[in-house]
C-alpha positions as CSV (number, residue, x, y, z in Angstrom):
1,X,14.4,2.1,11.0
2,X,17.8,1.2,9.3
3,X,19.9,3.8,6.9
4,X,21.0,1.9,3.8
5,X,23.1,3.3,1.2
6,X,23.1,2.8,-2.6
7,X,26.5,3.4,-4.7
8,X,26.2,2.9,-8.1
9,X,22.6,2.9,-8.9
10,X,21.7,2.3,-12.2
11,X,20.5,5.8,-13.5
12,X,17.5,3.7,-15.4
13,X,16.8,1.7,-12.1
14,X,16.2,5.5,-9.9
15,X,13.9,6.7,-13.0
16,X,11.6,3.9,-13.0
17,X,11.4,3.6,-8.9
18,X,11.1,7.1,-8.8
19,X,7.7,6.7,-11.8
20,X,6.6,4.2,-9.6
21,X,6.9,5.9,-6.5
22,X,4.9,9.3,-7.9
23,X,2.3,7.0,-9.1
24,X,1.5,5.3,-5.7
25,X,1.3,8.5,-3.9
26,X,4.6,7.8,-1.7
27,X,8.2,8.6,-1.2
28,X,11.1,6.9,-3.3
29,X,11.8,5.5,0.2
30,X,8.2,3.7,1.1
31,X,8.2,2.4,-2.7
32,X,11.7,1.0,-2.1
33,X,10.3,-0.7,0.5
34,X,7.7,-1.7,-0.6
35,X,9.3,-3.5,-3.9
36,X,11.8,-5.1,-1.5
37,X,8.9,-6.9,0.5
38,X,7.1,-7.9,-2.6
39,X,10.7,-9.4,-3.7
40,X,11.3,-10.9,-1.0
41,X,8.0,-12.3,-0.3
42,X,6.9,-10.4,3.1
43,X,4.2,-8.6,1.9
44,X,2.7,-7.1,5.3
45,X,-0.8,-8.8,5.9
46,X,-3.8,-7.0,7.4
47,X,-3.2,-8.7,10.7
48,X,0.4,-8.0,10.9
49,X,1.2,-7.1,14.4
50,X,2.6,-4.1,15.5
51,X,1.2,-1.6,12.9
52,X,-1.6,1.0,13.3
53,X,-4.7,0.4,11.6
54,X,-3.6,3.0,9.3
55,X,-0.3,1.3,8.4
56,X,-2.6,-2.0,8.0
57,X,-4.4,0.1,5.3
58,X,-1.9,1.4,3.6
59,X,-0.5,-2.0,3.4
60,X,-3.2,-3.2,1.7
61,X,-4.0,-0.5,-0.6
62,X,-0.2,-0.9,-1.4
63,X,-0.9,-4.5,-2.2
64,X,-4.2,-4.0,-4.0
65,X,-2.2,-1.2,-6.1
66,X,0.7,-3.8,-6.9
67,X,-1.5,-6.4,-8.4
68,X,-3.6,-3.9,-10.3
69,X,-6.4,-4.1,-8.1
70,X,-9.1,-0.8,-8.0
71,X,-11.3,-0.6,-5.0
72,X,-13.8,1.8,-5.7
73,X,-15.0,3.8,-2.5
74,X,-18.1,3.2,-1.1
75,X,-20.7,5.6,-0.6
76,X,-22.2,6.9,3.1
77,X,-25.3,5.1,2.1
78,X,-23.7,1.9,1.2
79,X,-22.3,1.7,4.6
80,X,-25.0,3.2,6.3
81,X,-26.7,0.9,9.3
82,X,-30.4,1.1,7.6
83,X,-29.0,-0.3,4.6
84,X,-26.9,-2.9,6.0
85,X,-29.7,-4.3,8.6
86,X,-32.5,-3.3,6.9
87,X,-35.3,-3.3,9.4
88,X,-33.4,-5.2,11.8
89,X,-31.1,-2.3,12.4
């Protein structure tokens, strides 16, 4: 991955990546990169190739989080076979 360097940051600028950055969980280096793809217009998609599957799901959790989405977790029992199939299962 490439090194960049920042002189001259606006102190403001640092404080509010550095908010957003404890609030998603993640370095001040992943939510730099992650506000630069969202800039730029590269969000990574789930089928981006390349990444693992937990990259792809962090990705999209990323996104979801940026756009204000909440994706609640779904229980065992949601999931579950017997209640997906039913008696086909």
């Amino acid at each position: 991955m490439a090194k960049l360097k920042i002189e001259h940051l606006d102190d403001n600028l640092l404080r509010d990546l550095e908010r957003r950055a404890s609030l998603h969980g993640c370095s001040v280096e992943e939510e730099l990169n992650s506000v630069l793809r969202q800039a730029l217009g590269k969000e990574i998609s789930e089928k981006s190739p390349g990444l693992t599957p937990e990259e792809r799901a962090k990705s999209v959790k990323e996104m979801f989080a940026r756009h204000g989405v909440r994706v609640p977790p779904l229980s065992d029992e949601a999931i579950s076979r017997e209640t997906i199939y039913g008696e086909r299962g």
